[in-house]
C-alpha positions as CSV (number, residue, x, y, z in Angstrom):
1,X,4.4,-111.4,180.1
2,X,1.6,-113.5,179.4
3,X,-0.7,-110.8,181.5
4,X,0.6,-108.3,179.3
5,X,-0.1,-110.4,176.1
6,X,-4.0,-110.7,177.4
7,X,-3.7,-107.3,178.2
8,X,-2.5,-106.4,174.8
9,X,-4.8,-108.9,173.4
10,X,-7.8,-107.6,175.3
11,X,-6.9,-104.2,174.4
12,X,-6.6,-105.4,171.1
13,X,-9.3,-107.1,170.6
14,X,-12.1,-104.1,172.1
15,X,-9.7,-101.8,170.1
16,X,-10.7,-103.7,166.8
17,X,-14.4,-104.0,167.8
18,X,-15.4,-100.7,168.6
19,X,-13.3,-99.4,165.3
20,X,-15.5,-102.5,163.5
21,X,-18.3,-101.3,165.5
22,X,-17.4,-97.4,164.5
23,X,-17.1,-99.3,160.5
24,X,-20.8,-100.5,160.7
25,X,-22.2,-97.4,161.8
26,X,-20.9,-95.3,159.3
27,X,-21.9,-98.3,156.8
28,X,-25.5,-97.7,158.6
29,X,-24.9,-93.8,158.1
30,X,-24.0,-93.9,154.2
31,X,-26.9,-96.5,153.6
32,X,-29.4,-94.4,155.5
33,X,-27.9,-91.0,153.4
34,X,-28.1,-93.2,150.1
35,X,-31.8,-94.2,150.7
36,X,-32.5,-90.5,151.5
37,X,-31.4,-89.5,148.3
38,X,-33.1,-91.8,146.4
39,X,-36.2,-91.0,148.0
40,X,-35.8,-87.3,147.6
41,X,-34.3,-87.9,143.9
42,X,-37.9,-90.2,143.1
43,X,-40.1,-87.4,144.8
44,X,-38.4,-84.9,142.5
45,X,-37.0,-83.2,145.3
46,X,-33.5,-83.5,144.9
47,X,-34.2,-81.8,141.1
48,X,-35.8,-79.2,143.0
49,X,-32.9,-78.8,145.6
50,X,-30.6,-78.3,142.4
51,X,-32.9,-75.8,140.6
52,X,-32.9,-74.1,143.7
53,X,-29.2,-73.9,144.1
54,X,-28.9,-72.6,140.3
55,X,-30.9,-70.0,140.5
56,X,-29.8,-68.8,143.8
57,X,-26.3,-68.9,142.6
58,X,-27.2,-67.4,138.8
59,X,-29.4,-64.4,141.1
60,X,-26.3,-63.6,143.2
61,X,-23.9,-63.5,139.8
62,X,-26.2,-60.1,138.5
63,X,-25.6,-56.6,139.1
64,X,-28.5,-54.6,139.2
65,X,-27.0,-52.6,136.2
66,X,-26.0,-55.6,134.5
67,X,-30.0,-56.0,133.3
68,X,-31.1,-52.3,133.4
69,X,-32.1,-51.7,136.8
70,X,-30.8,-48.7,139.2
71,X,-28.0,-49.7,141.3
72,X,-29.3,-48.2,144.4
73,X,-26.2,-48.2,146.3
74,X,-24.9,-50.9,148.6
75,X,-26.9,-53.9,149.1
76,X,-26.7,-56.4,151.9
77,X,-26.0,-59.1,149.7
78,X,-24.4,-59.4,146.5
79,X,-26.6,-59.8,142.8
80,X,-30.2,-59.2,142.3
81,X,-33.3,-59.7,144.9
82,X,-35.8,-62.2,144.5
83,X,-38.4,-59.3,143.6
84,X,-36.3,-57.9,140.4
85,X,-35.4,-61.2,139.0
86,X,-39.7,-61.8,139.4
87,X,-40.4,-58.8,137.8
88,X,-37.6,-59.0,135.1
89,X,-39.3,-62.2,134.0
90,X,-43.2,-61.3,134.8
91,X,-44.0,-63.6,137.3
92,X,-45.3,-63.5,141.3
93,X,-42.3,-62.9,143.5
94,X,-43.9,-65.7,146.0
95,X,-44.0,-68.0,143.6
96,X,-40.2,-67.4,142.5
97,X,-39.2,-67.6,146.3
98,X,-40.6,-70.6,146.4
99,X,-38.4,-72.0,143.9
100,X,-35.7,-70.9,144.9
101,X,-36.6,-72.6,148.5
102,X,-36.9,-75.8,146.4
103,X,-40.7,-76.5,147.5
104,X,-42.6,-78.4,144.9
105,X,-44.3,-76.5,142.0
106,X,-43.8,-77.3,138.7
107,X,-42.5,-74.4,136.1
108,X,-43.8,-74.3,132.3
109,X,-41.4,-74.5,129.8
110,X,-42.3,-70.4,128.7
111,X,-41.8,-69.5,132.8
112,X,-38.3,-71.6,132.6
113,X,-37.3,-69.4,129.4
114,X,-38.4,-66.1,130.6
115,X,-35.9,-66.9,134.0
116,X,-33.7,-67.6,131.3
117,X,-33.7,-64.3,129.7
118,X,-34.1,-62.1,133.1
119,X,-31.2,-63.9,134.5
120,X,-29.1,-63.6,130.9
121,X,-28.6,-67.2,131.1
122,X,-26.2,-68.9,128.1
123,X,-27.2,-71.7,126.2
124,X,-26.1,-74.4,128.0
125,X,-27.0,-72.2,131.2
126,X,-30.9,-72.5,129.9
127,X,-30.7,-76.2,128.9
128,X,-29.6,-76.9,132.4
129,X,-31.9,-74.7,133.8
130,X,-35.0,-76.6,132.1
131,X,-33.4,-80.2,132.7
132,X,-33.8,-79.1,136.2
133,X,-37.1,-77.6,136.3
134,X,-39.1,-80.1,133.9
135,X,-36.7,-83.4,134.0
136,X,-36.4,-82.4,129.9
137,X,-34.2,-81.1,126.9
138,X,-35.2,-77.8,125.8
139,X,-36.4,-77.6,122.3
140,X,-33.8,-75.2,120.2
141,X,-33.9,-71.6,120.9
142,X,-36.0,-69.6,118.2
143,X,-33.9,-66.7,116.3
144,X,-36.2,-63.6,116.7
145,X,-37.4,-62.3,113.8
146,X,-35.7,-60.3,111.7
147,X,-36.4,-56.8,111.2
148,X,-34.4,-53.7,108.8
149,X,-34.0,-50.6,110.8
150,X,-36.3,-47.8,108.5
151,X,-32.7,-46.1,108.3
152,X,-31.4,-48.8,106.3
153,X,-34.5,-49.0,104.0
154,X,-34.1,-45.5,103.3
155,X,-30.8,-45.9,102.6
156,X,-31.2,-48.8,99.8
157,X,-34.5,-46.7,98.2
158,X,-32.0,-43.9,97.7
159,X,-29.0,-45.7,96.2
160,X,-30.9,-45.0,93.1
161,X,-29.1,-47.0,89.8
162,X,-27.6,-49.0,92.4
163,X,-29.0,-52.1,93.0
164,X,-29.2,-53.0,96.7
165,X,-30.8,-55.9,98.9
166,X,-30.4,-56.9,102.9
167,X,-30.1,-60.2,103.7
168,X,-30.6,-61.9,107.0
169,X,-28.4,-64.7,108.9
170,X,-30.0,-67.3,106.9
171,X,-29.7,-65.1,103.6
172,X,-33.0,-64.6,103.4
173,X,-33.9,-61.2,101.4
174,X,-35.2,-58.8,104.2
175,X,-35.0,-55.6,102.1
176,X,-34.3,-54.4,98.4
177,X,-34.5,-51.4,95.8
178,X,-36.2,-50.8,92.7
179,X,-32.5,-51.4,90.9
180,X,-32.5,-54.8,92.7
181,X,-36.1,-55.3,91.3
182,X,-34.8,-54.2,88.1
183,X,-32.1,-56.7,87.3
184,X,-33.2,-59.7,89.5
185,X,-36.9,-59.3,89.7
186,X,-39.8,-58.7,92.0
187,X,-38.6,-60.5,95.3
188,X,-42.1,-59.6,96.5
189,X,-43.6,-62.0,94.3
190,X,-41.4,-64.9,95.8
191,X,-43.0,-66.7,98.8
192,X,-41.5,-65.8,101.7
193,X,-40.4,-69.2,102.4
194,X,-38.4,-69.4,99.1
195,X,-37.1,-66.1,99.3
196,X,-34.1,-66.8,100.1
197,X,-30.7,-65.9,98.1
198,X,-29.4,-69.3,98.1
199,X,-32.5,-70.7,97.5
200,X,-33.3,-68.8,94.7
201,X,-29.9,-69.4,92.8
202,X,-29.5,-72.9,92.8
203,X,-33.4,-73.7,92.5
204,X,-34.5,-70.9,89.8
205,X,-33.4,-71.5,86.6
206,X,-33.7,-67.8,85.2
207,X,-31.2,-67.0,88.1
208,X,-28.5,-69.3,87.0
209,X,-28.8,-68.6,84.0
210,X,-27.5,-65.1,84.4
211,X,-24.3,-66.0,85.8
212,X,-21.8,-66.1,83.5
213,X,-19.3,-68.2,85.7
214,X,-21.6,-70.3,87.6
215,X,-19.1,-73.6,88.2
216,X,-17.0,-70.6,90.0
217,X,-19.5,-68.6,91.0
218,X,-22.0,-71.1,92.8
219,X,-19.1,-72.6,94.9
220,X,-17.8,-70.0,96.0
221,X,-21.5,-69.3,96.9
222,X,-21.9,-72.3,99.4
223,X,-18.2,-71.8,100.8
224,X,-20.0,-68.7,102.2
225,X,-23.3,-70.2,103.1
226,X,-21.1,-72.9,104.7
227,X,-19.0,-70.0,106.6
228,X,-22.1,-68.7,108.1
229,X,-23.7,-71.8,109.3
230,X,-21.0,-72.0,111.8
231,X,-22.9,-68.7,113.7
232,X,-26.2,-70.6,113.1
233,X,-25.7,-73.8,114.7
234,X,-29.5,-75.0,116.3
235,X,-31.0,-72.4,114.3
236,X,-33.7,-74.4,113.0
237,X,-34.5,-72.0,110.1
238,X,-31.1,-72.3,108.8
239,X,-30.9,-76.5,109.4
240,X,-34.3,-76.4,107.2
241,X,-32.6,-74.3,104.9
242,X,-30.0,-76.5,104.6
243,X,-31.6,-80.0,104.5
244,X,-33.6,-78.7,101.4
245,X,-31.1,-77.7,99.6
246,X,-29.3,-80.9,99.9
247,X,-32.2,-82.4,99.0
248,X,-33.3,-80.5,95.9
249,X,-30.2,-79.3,94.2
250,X,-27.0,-82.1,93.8
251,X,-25.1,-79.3,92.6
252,X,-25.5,-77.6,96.4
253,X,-24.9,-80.9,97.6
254,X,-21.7,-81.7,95.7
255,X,-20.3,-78.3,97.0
256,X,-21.7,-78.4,100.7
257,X,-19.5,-82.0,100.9
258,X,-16.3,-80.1,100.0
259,X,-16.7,-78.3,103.3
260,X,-15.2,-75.3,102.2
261,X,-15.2,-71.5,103.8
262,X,-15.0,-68.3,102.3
263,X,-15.6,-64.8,103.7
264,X,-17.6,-62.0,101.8
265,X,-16.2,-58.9,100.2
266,X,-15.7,-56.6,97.8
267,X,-15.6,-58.2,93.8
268,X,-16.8,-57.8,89.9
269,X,-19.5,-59.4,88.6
270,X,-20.9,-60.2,85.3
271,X,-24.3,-61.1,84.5
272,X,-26.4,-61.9,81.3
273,X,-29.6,-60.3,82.1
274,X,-32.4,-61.9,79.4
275,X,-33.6,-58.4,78.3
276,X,-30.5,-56.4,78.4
277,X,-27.6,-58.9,77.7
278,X,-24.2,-58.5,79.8
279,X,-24.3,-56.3,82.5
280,X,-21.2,-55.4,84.8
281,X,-20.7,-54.6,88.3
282,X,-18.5,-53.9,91.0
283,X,-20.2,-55.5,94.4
284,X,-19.3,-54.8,98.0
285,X,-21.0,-56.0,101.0
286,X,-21.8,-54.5,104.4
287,X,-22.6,-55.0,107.8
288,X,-24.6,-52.9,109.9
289,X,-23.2,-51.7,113.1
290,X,-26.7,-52.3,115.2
291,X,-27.3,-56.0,113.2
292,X,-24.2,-57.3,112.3
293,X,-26.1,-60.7,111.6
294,X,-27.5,-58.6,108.5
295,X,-25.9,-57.7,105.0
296,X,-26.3,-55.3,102.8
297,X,-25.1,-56.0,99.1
298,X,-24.1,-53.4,97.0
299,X,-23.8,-53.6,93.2
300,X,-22.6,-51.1,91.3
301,X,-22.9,-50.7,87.6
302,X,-19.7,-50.2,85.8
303,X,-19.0,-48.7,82.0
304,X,-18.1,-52.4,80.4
305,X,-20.8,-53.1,77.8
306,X,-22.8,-50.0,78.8
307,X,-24.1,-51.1,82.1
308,X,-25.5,-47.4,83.2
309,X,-27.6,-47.0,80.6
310,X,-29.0,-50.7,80.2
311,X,-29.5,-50.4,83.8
312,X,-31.4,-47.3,83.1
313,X,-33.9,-48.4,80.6
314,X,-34.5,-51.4,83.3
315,X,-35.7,-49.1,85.7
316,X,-38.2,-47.0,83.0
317,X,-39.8,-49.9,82.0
């Protein structure tokens, strides 16, 4: 009994060491692996592993067709090759292997946003994808610039006694008529930077002065301006755009605080124009199918106090 109970015990006893023995080589092990990693993760590696591993992963997600290229039958492996996603974004295909082995060159910002775009990476895809590859946030994406289609400038110039302008995301005034010239004035003689529809009406005095409703009118106004911001989050034109207005007209402020949303559409408006007097006008606005970040507003004149023909004298003068 007592040989079976030092037995036991013996047993026991080596039992417990090697397991303790097993314990402190794993804690060894998991130190060893820790300092690795911190070592890698100060040399920058373990960034680079990561990048690496993104854009592997973001490569094998495309389709050939998915970014314009020929499909070219069955591939070997799913999603682009390495020479596609170099040329899509204009850079050696050597160097963008070696990226994507993790070995240690460092990416400009433009090179990082050009993989953006060739790999159709989403926002938060490209903010991780610069963390990665310069240890920084991105600075907010900049909104193309904004261009009218010469179809839809044709199509204003020919709306005749129908006054017509195009405004972009941020309202700015992209395109206009000669009727829109007529009863507003010459938008060309605006700086760019102030020509801007809700600029323009809570900053130029001649322009509120021609509504006839403003209390109504101008809230509404920013109820829409305030819809439309929501699509124009980290636009930085917009934010500007914004911040000024806050700044410069309390009336814009007051209004903006409400935090109110409104949609465009079709309505009537009366204005007092100071060479003419009242003018009336049915308006409508439209979104074109190719930019439907773009409207088109379209006023037109109605009989009440002999809008056509005022309208019409406008436009000979």
């Amino acid at each position: 009994m007592n040989g079976n109970g030092a037995r036991n015990g013996a047993g026991n006893g080596n039992g417990n060491g090697a397991a303790g023995l097993g314990v402190a080589f794993a804690g060894e092990d998991a130190q060893q692996a820790v300092g690795v990693a911190r070592s890698r993760a100060s040399s920058g590696a373990l960034r680079r592993d990561e990048l690496a591993d993104f854009l592997r992963k973001r490569r094998a997600g495309l389709r050939p067709e998915d970014v314009g290229l020929p499909g070219g039958g069955r591939r070997r492996t799913p999603g682009l090759r390495r020479e596609e996603v170099a040329q899509l974004a204009g850079v050696g295909t050597t160097w963008y292997t070696w990226l994507e082995q993790g070995r240690d060159v460092r990416a400009s910002l433009d090179v990082l946003e050009a993989l953006a775009r060739a790999l159709r990476l989403s926002q938060a895809e490209r903010t991780h994808l610069v963390l990665l590859g310069r240890g920084e946030e991105p600075p907010p994406c900049k909104s193309p610039a904004e261009r009218v289609s010469p179809t839809l400038r044709r199509l204003i110039a020919n709306l005749g006694a129908n006054p017509a302008f195009i405004l972009g995301r941020s309202w700015d005034y992209l395109a206009w008529n000669d009727a829109a010239v007529a009863l507003f004035g010459d938008l060309g003689e605006v700086p760019r930077a102030a020509r801007n529809h809700a600029w323009l009406t809570f900053t130029d005095p001649a322009r509120r002065e021609m509504f006839t409703d403003w209390e109504r009118s101008s809230r509404l106004m920013v109820a829409k301006f305030r819809a439309d911001s929501a699509r124009s989050l980290g636009d930085p034109r917009f934010a500007e755009l914004v911040q000024a207005l806050l700044s410069t007209s309390p009336e814009f402020c007051r209004a903006w605080k409400r935090h109110e949303v409104a949609r465009g559409g079709e309505g009537r408006r009366e204005l007092r124009h100071p060479v003419v007097g009242m003018l009336v006008f049915s308006h409508a606005v439209f979104h074109p199918a190719e930019a439907a970040e773009q409207r088109m507003i379209l006023y037109s004149p109605l009989p009440d106090h002999d809008t056509p023909a005022k309208l019409a004298r406008l436009l000979d003068a």
